[in-house]
C-alpha positions as CSV (number, residue, x, y, z in Angstrom):
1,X,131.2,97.5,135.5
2,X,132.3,97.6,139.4
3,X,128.8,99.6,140.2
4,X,127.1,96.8,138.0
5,X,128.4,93.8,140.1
6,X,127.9,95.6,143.4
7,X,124.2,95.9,142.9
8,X,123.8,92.3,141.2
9,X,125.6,91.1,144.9
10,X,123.3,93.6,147.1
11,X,120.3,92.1,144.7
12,X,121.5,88.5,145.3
13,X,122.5,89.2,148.8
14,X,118.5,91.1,149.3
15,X,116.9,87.4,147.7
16,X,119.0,85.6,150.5
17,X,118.6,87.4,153.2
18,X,114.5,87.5,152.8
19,X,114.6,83.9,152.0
20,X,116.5,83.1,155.5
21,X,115.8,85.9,157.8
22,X,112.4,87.3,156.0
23,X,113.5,90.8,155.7
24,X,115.5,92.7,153.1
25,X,118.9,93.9,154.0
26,X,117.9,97.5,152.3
27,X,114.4,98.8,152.6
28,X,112.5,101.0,151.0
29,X,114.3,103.7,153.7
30,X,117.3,103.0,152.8
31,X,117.1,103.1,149.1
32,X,115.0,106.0,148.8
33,X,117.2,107.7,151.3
34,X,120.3,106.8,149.3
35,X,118.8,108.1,145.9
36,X,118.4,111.6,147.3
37,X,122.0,111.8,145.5
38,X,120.0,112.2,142.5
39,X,116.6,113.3,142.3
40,X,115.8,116.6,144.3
41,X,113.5,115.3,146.9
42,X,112.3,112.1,148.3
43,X,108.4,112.4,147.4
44,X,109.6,110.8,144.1
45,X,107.1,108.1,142.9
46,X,108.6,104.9,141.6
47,X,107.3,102.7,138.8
48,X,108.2,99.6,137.0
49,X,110.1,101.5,133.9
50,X,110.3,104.8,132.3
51,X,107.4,103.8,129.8
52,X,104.8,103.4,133.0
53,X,106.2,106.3,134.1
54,X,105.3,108.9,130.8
55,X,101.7,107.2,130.9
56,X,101.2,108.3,135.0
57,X,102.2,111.4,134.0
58,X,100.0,112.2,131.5
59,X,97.2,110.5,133.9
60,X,98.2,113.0,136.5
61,X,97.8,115.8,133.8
62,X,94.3,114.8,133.0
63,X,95.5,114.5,129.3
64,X,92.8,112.2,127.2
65,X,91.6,111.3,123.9
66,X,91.8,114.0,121.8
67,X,94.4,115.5,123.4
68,X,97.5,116.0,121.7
69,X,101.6,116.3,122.9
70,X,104.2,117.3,121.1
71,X,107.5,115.4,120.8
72,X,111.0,115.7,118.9
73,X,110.7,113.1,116.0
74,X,113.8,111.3,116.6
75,X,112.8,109.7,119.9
76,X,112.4,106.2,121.5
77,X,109.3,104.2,121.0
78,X,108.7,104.1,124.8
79,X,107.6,107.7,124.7
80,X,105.3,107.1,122.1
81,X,103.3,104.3,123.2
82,X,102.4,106.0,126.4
83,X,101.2,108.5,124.3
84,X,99.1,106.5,122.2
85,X,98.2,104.1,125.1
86,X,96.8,107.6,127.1
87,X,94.4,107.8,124.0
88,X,96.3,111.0,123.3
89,X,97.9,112.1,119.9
90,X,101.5,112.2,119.4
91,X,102.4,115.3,117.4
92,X,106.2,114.6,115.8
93,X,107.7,117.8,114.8
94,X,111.1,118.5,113.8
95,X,114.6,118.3,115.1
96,X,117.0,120.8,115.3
97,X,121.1,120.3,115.3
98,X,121.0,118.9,118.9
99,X,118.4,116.2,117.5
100,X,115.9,118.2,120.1
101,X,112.7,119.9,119.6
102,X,113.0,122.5,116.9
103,X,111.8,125.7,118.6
104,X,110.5,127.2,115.5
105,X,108.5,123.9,114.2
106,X,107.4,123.9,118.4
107,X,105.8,127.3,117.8
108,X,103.8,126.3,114.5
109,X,102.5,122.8,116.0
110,X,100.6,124.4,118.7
111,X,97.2,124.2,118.1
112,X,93.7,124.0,121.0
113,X,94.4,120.3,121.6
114,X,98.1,121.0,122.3
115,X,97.9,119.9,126.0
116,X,101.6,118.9,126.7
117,X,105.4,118.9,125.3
118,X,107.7,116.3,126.4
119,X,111.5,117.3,126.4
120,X,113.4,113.8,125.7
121,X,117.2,115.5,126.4
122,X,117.9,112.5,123.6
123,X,121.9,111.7,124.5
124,X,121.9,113.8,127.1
125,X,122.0,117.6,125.3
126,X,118.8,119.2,127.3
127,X,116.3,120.8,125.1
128,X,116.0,124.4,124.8
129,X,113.7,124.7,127.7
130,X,113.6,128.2,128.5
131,X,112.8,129.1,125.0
132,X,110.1,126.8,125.3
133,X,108.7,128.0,128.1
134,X,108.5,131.3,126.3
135,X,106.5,130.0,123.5
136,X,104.2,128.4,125.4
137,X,103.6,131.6,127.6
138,X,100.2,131.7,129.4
139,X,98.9,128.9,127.7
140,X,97.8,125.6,129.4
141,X,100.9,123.5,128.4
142,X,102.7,121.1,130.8
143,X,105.9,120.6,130.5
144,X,107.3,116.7,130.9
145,X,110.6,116.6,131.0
146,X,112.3,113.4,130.4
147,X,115.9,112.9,131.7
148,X,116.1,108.8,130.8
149,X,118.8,109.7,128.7
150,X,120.4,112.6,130.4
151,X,124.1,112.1,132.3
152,X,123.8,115.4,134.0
153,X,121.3,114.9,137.0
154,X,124.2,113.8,139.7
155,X,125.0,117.0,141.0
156,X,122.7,119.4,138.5
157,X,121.6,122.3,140.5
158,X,118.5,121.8,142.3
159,X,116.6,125.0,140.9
160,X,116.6,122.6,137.6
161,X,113.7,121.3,139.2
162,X,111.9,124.1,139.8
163,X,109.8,124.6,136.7
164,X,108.8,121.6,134.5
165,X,105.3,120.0,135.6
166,X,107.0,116.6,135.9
167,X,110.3,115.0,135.1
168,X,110.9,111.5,133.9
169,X,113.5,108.8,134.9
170,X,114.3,105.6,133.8
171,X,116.7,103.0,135.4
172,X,117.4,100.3,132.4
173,X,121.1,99.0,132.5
174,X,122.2,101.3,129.8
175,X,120.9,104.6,131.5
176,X,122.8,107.0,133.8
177,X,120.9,106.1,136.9
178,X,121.2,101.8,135.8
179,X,119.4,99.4,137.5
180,X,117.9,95.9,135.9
181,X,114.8,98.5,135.5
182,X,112.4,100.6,136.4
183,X,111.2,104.3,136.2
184,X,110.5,107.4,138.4
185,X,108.0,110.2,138.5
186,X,109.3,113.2,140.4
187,X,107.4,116.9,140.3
188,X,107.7,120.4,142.4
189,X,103.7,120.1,142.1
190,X,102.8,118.0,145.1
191,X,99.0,117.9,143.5
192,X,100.6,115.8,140.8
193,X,102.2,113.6,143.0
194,X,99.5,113.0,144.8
195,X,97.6,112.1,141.8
């Protein structure tokens, strides 16, 4: 609850200050140098929730209609509707005891039109990444890997980053990283980025 007030007083203080004085008492700077605590590198793109967040991603991929991605079937409707939204198909496969993608169900659901997988960490137990990234081999598959509902990104080793096309963040009150909302895009892969 502390962290909670303190930003709803920097947020009121920030109205204030621009109102009287016409500037914000943290800018942009400030804030982005501040969130370097959790996210491995500043050329992190910001949106207006985790949701808009999925769909740049998948924009950034290139993935269209016709087009499919594969997701765990116990998920949140705010990765799906990016999905559908992109034009794309949502392929729901299986869970397995961690309520993540069932590596075996994974292997089965790939098909041509398989263009992407997104790893939703659901309560914070990260997907079996590695053994993903094994299945999918040499194939044209990106990786998105959501971490809205992860608690382990303060502090998680850098080289985490390292391998997934994107990763996903979402800043709603009841999230690890809360704020009264928002999103982030971040990606090794300055061409996505930059898309």
């Amino acid at each position: 609850w502390t962290g909670m007030i303190e930003d709803a007083f920097t947020l009121i203080l920030n109205i204030i200050s621009n109102r009287f004085i016409g500037k914000y008492i943290l800018n942009e700077t400030e804030v982005r140098r501040k969130l370097t605590n959790y996210f491995p590198s500043d050329e992190t793109v910001f949106t207006n929730s985790g949701r808009s967040a999925i769909l740049l991603a998948i924009q950034g991929l290139s993935i269209a209609k016709g087009d499919e991605i594969i997701i765990s079937s116990f998920n949140c409707p705010a990765v799906i509707d990016p999905i559908i939204t992109s034009g794309a198909t949502p392929v729901l496969i299986d869970c397995n005891t961690n309520c993540g993608i069932n590596t075996t169900m994974f292997k089965k659901a790939i098909n041509k039109r398989t263009k992407a997988v997104i790893l939703t960490n659901i309560y914070g137990r990260l997907d079996e990444r590695d053994v993903i990234r094994k299945i999918i081999g040499t194939q044209k598959i990106a990786i998105i890997n959501d971490l809205s509902q992860s608690l382990i990104v303060p502090g998680l080793n850098p080289s985490f980053f390292r391998h997934d096309e994107i990763y996903i963040f979402s800043f709603g009150p009841e999230k690890h990283i809360y704020c009264f909302g928002g999103g982030a895009i971040f990606s090794p892969k300055r061409h996505l980025i930059a898309k």
